[in-house]
Short mmCIF file of the C-alpha atoms (twelve columns), coordinates in Angstrom:
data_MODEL
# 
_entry.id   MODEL 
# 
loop_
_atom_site.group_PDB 
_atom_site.id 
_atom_site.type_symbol 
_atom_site.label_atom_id 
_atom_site.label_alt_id 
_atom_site.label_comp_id 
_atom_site.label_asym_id 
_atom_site.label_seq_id 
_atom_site.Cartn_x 
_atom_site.Cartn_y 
_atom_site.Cartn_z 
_atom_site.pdbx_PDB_model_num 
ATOM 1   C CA . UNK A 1   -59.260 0.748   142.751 1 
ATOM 2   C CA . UNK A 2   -58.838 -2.587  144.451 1 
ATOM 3   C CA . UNK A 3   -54.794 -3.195  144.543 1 
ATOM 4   C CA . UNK A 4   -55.240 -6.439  147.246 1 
ATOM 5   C CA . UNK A 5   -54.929 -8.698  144.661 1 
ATOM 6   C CA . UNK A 6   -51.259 -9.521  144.228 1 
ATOM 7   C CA . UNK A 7   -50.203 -13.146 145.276 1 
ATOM 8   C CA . UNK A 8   -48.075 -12.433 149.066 1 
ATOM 9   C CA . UNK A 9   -48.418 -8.647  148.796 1 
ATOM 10  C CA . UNK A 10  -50.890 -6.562  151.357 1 
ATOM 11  C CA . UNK A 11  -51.462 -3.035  150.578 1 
ATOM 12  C CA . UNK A 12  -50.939 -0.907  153.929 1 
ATOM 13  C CA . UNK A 13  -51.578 2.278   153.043 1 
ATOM 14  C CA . UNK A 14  -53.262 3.719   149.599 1 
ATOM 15  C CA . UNK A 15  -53.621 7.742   149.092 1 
ATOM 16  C CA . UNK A 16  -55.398 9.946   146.423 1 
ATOM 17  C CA . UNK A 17  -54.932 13.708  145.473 1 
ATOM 18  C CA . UNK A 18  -56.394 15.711  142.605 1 
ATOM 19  C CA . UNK A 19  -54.436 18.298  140.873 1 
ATOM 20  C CA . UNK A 20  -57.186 20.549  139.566 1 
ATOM 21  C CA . UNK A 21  -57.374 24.350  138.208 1 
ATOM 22  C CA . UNK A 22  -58.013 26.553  141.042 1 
ATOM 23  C CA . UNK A 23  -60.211 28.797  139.414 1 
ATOM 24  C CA . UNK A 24  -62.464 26.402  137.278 1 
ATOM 25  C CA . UNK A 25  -62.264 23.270  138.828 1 
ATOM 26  C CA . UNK A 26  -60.457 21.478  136.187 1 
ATOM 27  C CA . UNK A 27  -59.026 18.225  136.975 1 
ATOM 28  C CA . UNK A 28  -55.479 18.241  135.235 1 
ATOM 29  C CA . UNK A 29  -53.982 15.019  137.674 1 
ATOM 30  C CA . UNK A 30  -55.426 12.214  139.828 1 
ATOM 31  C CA . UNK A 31  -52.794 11.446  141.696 1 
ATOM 32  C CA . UNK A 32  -52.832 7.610   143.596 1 
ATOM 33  C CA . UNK A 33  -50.266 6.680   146.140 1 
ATOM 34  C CA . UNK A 34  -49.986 2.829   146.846 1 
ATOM 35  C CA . UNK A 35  -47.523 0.910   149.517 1 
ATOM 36  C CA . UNK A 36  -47.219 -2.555  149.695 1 
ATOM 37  C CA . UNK A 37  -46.594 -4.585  153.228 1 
ATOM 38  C CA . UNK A 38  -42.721 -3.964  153.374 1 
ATOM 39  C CA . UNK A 39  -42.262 -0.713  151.435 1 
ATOM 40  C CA . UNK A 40  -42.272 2.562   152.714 1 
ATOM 41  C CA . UNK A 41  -45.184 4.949   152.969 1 
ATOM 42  C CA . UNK A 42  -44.538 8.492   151.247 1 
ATOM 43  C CA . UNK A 43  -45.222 11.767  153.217 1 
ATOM 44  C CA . UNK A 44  -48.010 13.661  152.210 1 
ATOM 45  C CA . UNK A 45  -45.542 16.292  151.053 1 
ATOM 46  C CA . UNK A 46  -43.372 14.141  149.351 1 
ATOM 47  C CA . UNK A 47  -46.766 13.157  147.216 1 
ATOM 48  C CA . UNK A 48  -48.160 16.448  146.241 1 
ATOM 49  C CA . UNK A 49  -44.403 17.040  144.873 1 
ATOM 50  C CA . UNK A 50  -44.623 14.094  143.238 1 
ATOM 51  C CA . UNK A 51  -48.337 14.744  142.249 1 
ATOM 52  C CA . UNK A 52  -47.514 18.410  141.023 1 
ATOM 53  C CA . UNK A 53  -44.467 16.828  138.786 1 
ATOM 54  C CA . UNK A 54  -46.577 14.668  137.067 1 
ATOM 55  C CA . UNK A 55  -49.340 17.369  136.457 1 
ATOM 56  C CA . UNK A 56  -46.639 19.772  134.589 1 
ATOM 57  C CA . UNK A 57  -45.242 17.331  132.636 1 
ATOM 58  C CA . UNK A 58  -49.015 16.576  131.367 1 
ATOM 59  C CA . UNK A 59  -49.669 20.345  130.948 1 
ATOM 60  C CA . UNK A 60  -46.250 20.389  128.458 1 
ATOM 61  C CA . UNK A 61  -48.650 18.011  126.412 1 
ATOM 62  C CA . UNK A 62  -52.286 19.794  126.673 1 
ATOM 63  C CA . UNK A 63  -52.826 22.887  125.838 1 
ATOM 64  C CA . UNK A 64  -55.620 24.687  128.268 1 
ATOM 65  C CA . UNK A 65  -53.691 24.070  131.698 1 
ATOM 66  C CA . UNK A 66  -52.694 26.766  133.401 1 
ATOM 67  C CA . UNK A 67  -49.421 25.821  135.772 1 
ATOM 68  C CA . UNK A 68  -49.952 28.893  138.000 1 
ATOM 69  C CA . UNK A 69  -53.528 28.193  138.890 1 
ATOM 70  C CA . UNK A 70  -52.667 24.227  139.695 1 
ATOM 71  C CA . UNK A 71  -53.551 23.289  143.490 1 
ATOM 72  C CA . UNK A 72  -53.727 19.544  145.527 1 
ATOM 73  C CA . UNK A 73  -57.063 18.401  146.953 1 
ATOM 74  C CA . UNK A 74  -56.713 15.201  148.525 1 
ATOM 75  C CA . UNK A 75  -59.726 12.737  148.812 1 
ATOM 76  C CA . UNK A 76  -59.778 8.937   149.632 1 
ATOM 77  C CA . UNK A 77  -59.182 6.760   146.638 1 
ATOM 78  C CA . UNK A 78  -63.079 5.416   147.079 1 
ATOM 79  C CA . UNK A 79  -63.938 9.452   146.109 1 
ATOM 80  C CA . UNK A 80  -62.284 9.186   143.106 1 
ATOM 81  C CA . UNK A 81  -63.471 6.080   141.797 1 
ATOM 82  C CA . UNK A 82  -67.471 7.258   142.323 1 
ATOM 83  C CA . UNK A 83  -67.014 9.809   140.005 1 
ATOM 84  C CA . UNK A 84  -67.025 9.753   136.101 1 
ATOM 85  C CA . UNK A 85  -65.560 12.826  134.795 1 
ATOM 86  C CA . UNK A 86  -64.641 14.577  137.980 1 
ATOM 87  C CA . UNK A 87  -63.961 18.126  138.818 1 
ATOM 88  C CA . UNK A 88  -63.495 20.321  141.989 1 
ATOM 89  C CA . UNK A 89  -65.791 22.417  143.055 1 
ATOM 90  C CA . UNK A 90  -63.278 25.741  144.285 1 
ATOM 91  C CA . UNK A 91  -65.637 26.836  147.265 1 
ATOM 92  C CA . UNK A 92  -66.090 23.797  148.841 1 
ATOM 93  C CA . UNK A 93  -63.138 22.131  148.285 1 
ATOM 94  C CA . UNK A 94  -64.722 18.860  146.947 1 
ATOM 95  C CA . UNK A 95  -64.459 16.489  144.030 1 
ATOM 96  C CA . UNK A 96  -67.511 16.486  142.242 1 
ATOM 97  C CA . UNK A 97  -69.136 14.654  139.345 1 
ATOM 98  C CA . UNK A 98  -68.461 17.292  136.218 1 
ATOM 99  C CA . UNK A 99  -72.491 17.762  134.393 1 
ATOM 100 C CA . UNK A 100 -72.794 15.719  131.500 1 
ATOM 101 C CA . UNK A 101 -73.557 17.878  128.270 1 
ATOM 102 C CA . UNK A 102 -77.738 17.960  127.513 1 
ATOM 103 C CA . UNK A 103 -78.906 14.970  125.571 1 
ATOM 104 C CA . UNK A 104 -77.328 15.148  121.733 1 
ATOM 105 C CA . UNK A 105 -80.369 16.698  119.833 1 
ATOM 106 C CA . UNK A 106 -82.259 14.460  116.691 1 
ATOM 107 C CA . UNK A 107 -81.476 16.286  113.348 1 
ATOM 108 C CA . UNK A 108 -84.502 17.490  111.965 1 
ATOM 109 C CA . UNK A 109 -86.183 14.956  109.780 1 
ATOM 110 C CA . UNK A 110 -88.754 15.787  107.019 1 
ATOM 111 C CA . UNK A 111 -90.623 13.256  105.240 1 
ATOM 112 C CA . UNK A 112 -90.592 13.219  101.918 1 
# 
């Protein structure tokens, strides 16, 4: 995400987390964090909590996320916008491109 494009604002500092499923991988939050020239830049602390917020109140509305197994993985904004339908893989800690589902099958045709 390029946010450099507002007329008299520079950003100064832009952050990315991923709120994901600890035990599958599942992405349940991206999380970005932008500052403009002039504002003040967030601890990391203060956006996980604000990260984490955002995830639960998303949960409330999706069934299949599991608020005990939610944990933070934070990546550089540029990681995040490589990847399609991301997901983290749990042993190494990374976001990762989730595998596409095999190529939709042809219904079986007979001639007539």
């Amino acid at each position: 995400m390029h946010f450099d494009h507002s007329p008299g604002l520079r950003v100064i500092d832009h952050q990315a987390c991923v709120v994901f499923d600890r035990d599958t991988g599942n992405v349940a939050h991206i999380h970005d964090s932008i500052t403009f020239e002039g504002g003040e830049m967030p601890s990391r602390e203060a956006i996980e909590a604000r990260a984490m917020e955002l995830a639960r109140q998303f949960a409330a509305e999706r069934p299949g996320i599991d608020l005990d197994r939610l944990d933070i993985l934070h990546v550089s904004p540029e990681e995040v916008e490589e990847v399609m339908v991301p997901r983290v893989d749990v042993q190494a800690r990374k976001l990762v491109q989730q595998p596409r589902p095999g190529p939709m099958q042809e219904p079986n045709r007979e001639a007539p």
